[in-house]
mmCIF file of the C-alpha atoms, coordinates in Angstrom:
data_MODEL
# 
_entry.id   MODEL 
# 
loop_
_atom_site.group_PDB 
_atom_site.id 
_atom_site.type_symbol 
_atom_site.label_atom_id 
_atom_site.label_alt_id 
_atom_site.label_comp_id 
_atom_site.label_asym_id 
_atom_site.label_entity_id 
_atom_site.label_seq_id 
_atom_site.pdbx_PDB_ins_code 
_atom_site.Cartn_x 
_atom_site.Cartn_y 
_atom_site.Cartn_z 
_atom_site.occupancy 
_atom_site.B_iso_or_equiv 
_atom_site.pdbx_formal_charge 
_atom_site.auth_seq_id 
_atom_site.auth_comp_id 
_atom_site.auth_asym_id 
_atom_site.auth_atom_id 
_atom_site.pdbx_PDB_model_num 
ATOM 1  C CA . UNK A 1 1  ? 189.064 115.730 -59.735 1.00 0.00 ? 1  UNK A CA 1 
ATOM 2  C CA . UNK A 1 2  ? 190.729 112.331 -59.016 1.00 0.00 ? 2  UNK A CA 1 
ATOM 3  C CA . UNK A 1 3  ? 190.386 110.276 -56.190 1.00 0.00 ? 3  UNK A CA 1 
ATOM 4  C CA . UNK A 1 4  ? 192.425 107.482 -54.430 1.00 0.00 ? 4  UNK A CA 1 
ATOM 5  C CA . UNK A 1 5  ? 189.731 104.944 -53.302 1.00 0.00 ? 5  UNK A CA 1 
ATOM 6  C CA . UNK A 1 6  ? 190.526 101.753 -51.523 1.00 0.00 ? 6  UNK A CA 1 
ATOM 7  C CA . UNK A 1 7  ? 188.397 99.125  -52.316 1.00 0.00 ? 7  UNK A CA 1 
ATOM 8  C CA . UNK A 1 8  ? 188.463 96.087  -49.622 1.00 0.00 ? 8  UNK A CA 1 
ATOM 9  C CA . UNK A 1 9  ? 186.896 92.268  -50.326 1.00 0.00 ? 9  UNK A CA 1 
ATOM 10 C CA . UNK A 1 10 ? 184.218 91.260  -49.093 1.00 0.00 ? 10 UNK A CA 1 
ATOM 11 C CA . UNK A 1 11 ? 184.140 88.076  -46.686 1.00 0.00 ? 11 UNK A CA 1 
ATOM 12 C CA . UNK A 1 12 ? 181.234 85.159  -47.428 1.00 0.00 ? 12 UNK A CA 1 
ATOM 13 C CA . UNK A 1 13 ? 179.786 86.824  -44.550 1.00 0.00 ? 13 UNK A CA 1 
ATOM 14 C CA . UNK A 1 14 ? 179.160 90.104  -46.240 1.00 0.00 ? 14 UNK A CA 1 
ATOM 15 C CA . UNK A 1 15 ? 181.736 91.687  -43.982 1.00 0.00 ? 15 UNK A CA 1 
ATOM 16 C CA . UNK A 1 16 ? 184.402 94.021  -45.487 1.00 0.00 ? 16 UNK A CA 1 
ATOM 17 C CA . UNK A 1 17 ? 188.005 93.194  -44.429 1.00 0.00 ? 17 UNK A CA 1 
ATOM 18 C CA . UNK A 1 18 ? 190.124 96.352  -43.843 1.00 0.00 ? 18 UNK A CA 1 
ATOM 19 C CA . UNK A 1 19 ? 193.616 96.070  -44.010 1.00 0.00 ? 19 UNK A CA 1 
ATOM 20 C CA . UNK A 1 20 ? 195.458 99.190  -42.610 1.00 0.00 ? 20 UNK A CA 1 
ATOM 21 C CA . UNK A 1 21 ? 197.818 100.870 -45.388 1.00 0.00 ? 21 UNK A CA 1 
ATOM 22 C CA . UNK A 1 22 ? 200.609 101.484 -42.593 1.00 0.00 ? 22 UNK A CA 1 
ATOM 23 C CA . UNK A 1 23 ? 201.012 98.658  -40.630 1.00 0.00 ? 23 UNK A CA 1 
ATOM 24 C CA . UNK A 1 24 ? 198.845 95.459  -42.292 1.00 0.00 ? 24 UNK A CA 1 
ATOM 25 C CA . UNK A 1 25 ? 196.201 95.401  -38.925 1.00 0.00 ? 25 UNK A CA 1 
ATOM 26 C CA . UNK A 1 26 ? 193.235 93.215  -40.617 1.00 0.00 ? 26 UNK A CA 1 
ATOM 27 C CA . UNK A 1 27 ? 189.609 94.195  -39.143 1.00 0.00 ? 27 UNK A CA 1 
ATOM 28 C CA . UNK A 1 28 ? 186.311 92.875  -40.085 1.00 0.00 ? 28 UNK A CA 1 
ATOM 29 C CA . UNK A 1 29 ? 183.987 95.546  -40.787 1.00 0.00 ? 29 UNK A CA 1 
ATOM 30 C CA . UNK A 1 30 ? 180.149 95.381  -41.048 1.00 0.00 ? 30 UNK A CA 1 
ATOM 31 C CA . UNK A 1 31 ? 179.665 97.605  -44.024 1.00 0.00 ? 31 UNK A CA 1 
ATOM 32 C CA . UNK A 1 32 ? 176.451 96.988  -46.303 1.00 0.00 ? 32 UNK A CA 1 
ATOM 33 C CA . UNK A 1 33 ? 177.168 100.087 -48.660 1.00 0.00 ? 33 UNK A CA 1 
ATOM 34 C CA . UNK A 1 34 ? 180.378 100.210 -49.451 1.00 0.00 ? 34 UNK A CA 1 
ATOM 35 C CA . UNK A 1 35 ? 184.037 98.579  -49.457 1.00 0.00 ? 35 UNK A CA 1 
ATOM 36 C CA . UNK A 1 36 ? 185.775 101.904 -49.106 1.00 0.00 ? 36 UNK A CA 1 
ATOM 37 C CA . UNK A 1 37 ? 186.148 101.291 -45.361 1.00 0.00 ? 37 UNK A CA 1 
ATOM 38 C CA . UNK A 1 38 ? 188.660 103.816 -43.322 1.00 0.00 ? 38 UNK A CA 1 
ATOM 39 C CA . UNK A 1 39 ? 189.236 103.154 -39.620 1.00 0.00 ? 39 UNK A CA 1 
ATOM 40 C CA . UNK A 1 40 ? 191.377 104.336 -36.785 1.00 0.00 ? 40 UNK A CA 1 
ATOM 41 C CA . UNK A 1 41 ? 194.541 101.959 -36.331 1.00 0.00 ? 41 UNK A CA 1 
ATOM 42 C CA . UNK A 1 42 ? 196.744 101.893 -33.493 1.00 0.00 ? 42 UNK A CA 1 
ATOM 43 C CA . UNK A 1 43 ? 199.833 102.136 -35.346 1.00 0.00 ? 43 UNK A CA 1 
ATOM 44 C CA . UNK A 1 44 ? 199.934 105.810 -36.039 1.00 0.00 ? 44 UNK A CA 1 
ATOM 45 C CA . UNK A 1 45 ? 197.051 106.496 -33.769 1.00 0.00 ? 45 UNK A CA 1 
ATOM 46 C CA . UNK A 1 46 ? 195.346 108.219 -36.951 1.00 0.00 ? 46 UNK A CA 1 
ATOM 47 C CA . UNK A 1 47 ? 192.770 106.402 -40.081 1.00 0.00 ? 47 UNK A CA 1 
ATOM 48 C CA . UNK A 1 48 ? 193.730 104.507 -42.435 1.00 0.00 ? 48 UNK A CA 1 
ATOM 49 C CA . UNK A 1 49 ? 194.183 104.398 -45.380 1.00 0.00 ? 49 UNK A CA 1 
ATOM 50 C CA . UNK A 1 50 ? 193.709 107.974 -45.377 1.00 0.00 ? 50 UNK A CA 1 
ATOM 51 C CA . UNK A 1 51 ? 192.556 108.543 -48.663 1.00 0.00 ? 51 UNK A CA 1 
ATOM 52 C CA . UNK A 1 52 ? 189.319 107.105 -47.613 1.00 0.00 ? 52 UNK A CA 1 
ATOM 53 C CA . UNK A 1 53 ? 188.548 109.766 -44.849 1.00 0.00 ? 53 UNK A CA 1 
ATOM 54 C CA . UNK A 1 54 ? 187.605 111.779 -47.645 1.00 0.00 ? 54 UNK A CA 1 
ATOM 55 C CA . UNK A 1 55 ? 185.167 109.314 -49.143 1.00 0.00 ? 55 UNK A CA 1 
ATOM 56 C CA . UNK A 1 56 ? 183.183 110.036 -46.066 1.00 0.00 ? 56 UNK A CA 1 
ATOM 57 C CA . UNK A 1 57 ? 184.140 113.248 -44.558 1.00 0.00 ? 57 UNK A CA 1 
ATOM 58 C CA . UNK A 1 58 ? 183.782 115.135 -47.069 1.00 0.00 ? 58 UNK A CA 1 
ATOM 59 C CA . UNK A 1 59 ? 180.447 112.953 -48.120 1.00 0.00 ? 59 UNK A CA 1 
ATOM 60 C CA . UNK A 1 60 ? 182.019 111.748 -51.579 1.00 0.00 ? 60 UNK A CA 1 
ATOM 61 C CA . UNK A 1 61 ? 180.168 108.993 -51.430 1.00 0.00 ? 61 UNK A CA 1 
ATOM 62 C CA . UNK A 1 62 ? 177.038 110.890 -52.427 1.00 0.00 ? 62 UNK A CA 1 
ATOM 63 C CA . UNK A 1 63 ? 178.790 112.130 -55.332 1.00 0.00 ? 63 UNK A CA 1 
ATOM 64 C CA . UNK A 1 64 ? 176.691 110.549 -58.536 1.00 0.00 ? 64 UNK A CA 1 
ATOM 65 C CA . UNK A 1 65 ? 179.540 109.705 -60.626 1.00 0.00 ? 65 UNK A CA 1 
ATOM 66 C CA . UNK A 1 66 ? 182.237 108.547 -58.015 1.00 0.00 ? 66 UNK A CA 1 
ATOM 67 C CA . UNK A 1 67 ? 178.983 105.938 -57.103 1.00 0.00 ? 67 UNK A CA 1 
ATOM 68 C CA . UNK A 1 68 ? 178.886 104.834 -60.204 1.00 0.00 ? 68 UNK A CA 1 
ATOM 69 C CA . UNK A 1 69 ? 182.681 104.395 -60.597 1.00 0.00 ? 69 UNK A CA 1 
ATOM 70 C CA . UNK A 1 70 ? 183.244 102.255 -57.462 1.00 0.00 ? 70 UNK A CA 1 
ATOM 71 C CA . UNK A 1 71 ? 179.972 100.558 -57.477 1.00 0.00 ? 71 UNK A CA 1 
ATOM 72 C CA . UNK A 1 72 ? 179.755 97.569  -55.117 1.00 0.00 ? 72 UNK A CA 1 
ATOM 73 C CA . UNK A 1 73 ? 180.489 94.673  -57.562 1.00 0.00 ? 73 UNK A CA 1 
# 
């Protein structure tokens, strides 16, 4: 199976900085885990980016091998 993952920086903070895929909304997320952030934007009135939803709603992220490909750098 492949999987498009968005991976967002990090700010010095230790914030993640979501940018939406539609529009280019910034957000500062507190995230410790991950980068692959998803979150509701205005602009559609739906998540974005989408492809993300399914790191989480379909619990990817405890998926072994997709950790260990999009490991926190």
């Amino acid at each position: 199976m492949k999987y498009e993952l968005f991976l967002f920086p990090r700010l010095e903070n230790g914030n993640v900085l979501w940018t939406c895929d539609n529009c280019g909304n910034t957000g500062d997320v507190s995230a410790s885990k991950t980068r692959a952030v998803a979150l509701y934007c205005v602009c559609t009135n739906s998540v974005h980016p989408e492809c993300n939803t399914e790191w989480y709603c379909k619990g990817l992220y405890h998926d072994k091998e997709l950790k260990k490909k999009y490991k926190d750098e």
